[in-house]
Each structure stands twice: as structure tokens, then as C-alpha cells.
N, C-alpha and C positions, 0 to 999 in steps of 0.2 A: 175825346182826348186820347192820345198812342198811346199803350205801355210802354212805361220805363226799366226798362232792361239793366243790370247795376252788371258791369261785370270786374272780377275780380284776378287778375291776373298779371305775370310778371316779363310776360311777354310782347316787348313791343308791337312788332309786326304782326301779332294776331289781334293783337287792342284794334289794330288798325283795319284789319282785314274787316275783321267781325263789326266794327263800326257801320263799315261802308257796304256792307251786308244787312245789317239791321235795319240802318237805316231808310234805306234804300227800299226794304220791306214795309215800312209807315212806323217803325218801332222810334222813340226816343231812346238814344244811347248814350249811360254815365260808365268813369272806369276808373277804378285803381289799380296799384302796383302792388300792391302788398294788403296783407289783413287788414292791419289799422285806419292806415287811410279808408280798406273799405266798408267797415264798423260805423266812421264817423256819413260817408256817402250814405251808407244806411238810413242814416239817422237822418240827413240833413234831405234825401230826394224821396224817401220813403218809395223806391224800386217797386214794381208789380211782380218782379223776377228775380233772381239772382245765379248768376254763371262764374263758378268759384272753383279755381284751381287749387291742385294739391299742392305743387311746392314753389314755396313764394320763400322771398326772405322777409324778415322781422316777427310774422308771425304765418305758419303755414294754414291751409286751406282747413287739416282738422280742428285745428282751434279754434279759428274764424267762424268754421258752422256750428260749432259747439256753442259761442258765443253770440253768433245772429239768435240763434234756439232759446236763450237766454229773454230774447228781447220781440222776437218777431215770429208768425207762421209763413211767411214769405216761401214761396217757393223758393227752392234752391237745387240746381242743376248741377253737380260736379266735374268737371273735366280737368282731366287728369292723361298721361302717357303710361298710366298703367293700368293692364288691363286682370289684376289676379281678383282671383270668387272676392279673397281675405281683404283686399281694399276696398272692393265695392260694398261690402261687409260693414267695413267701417264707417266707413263716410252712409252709408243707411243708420247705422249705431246713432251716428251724432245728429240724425235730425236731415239729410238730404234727402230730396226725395228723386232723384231722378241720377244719373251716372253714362256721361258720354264719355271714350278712349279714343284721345288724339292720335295722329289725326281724323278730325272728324269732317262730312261734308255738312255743306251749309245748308243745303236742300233737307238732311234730316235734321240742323241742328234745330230750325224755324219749325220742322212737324213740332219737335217736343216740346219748343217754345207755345206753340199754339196751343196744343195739348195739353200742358199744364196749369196755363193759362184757363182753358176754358173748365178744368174739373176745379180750379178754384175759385170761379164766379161762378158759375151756373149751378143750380139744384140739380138734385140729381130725379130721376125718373121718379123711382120711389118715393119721394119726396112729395112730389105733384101727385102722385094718385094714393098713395096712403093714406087713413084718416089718422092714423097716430104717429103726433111729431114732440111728444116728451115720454121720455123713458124716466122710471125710478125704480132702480134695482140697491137692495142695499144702500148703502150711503152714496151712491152714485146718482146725480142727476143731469139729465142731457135734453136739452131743448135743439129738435132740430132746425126748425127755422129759423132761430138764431145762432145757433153753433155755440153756447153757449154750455158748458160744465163744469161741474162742480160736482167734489167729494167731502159728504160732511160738512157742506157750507162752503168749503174752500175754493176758485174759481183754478180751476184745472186749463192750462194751457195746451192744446194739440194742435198739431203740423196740419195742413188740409186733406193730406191723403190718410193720415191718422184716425182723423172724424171722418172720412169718408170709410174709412175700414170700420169703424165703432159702429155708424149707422146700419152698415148692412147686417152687421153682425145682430147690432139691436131688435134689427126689423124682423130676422128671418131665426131668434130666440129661440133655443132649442132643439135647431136644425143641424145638422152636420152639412158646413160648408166646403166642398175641398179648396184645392189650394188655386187651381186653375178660378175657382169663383170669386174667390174674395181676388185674385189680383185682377182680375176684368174689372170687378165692381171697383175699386180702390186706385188703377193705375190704367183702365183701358185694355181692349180687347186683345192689341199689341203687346201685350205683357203676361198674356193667361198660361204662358209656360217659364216666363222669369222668376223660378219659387226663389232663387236664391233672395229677391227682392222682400219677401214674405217674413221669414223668421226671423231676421231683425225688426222690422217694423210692428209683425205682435208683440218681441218683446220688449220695446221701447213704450207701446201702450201699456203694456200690465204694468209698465214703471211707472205709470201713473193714475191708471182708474184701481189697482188692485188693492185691499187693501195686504196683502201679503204676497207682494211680486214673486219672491222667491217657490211660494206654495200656492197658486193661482186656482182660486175656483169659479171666478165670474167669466174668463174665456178659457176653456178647457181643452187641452192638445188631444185630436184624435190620432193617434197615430199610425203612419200609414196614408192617410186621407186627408186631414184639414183640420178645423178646429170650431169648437159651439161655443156658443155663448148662454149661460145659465141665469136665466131670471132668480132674485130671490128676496123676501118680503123688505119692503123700503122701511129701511132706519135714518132717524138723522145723529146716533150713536157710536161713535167709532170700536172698535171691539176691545177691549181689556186686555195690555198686553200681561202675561203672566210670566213670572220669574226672573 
């Protein structure tokens, strides 16, 4: 069966182009105009993909990925006509995981299409040759073969490139990763110099495995260099806040 491509967009004639591009690639192609309608297409075609533009009327592209994130790990591709660090910034913030600047060609839009397609089905190397695939650090617990975590019992939702960043970090415990590393491991060889990619996406994780985001000790900034991840004895206790 083809992937189902959702795309979200307010531009006719790219709805259209991008159709007959996709399709034409073996892709099944759904679209809407705006957020909402693309909320419910979410819902009703459960997409392999999603290509989500920044400005839309009725509800804009940041709210929409804020909202998929809410509901879905779906890949999500941003495309947008602007191209500043602070946008791409944001739309990483809300849970995107990828950022093409119209206009874009179709020859690379189908690489990323592929590309993120395939780091979100396939195991990753590590995976296949590692013998250890559940971590239990703290109140944190992660089953790799099933992608599967929990904090303190609670089942913790991550993005696919999210748990692909947790895992490396879990496997290689202890180790100072730089930045170039973790984004090959997490995002593909083609990315091992996108740091800007990087520092929102650790801190969208500590928002969720840490138990104190703000003062983070289980992924630790090195700075300068990259960032470790620190094993520490498995509780199923959450910490005692005080004062």
C-alpha cells in the first residue's frame, strides 16, 4: 500500500502542482486549505506524512503542529516562504520535524519525503545489533522495540525523531555526544551540520522525560561540544516537590 501524504496548505496551485508530483511518484495524495479541515483529514485518513504550511487562514500552520502533536507522532514537514534561524526554531519548538523555504524543488521535496519516511518505519542499526532494547533510568522507562515510554507509570508521547534522539543517547550513556552526532543519528547524514535543528528538539525532550525540565540532570549540556545522557538508579517514585 502507497503512503499517504496529508498536505496542508492554502495555496491552490501548489495543492495542485504537488498532487501531480506525488502522485505521479506512487504517493497517495489528501489536502486541505487551512488547519481545521486539516485536523479532521488527520483524523479521518490517518496520513504517513504531513506537509504543513505556515500561513493559512482560520488557523495558522503553528497551531495546527501544535495541535497534530497533541494527537499524533506523524511526521510533519513544514513549508513555509520564510526562511529566518527563529522560524525554523519555532516550528522545531511545536513538534516539526523537518523545514523546507519555498520555493522548494520537487526532486528534493520527495528526498525528505523518503527520508523521513523511512527513519520512521525502519529500526535503526543499533537497534539490530544491540542486546539491550529497555532502558530504566530514574522514573523513566523506554522499551526500544516497541517505542514505548513512560515516566513514573505515565505513557510519555514522542515525535519519531524524538525517540530516535532518546535512543542514541540511551545506548551510547555516559558518553559525550557532539552535536554533528546526534543529528546524523536522529535526522540523517544530511543534517550532521543543521545544529540549529538540535537545541530545540533536546529541549522539547527534557519537556518530557525530565523530571525537572527547567534543571535537567538525565540529558546533560556539554557545552561547547554536545550533550550526555546520565544513567541513574530506577525508581517508580516521582521526587518530592518541596516548598
Amino acid at each position: 500500500m502507497s503512503s499517504t501524504i496529508l498536505m496542508i496548505d492554502d495555496d491552490t496551485p501548489l495543492l495542485r502542482l504537488t498532487e501531480l508530483n506525488l502522485t505521479k511518484a506512487g504517493y497517495r495524495f489528501v489536502s486541505a486549505q487551512h488547519g481545521i479541515a486539516g485536523l479532521q483529514m488527520l483524523e479521518q485518513e490517518h496520513p504517513s506524512l504531513v506537509l504543513l504550511d505556515v500561513t493559512m487562514p482560520k488557523l495558522d500552520g503553528w497551531e495546527t503542529c501544535r495541535l497534530i502533536r497533541e494527537v499524533s507522532d506523524v511526521p510533519i514537514i513544514m513549508l513555509t516562504g520564510r526562511d529566518e534561524e527563529t522560524d525554523k526554531a519555532r516550528g522545531l519548538d511545536l513538534g516539526a520535524d523537518d523545514y523546507l523555504t519555498k520555493p522548494f524543488g520537487f526532486v528534493e521535496l520527495q528526498a525528505r519525503i523518503r527520508a523521513m519516511l523511512r527513519r520512521a518505519t525502519m529500526p535503526s542499526v543499533n537497534q539490530q545489533h544491540r542486546q539491550k532494547t529497555r532502558f530504566h533510568t530514574g522514573g523513566l522507562v523506554v522499551d526500544i522495540p516497541s517505542h514505548h515510554v513512560t515516566l513514573y507509570g505515565k505513557p510519555i508521547a514522542l515525535t519519531p525523531t524524538e525517540f530516535r534522539l532518546l535512543e542514541h543517547l540511551l545506548k551510547h550513556a555516559g558518553m559525550v555526544l557532539t552535536h554533528s552526532q546526534l543529528l546524523t543519528a536522529a535526522w540523517g547524514f544530511a543534517y550532521s551540520e543543521a545544529t540549529e535543528l538540535l537545541k530545540p528538539t533536546i529541549s522539547r525532550l527534557r519537556q518530557k522525560v525530565e523530571d525537572d525540565p527547567s534543571h535537567p540532570t538525565l540529558i546533560q549540556t556539554v557545552h561547547g561540544v554536545g550533550y550526555r545522557l546520565i544513567l541513574t538508579p530506577a525508581t517508580t517514585n516521582p521526587p518530592t516537590k518541596t516548598g
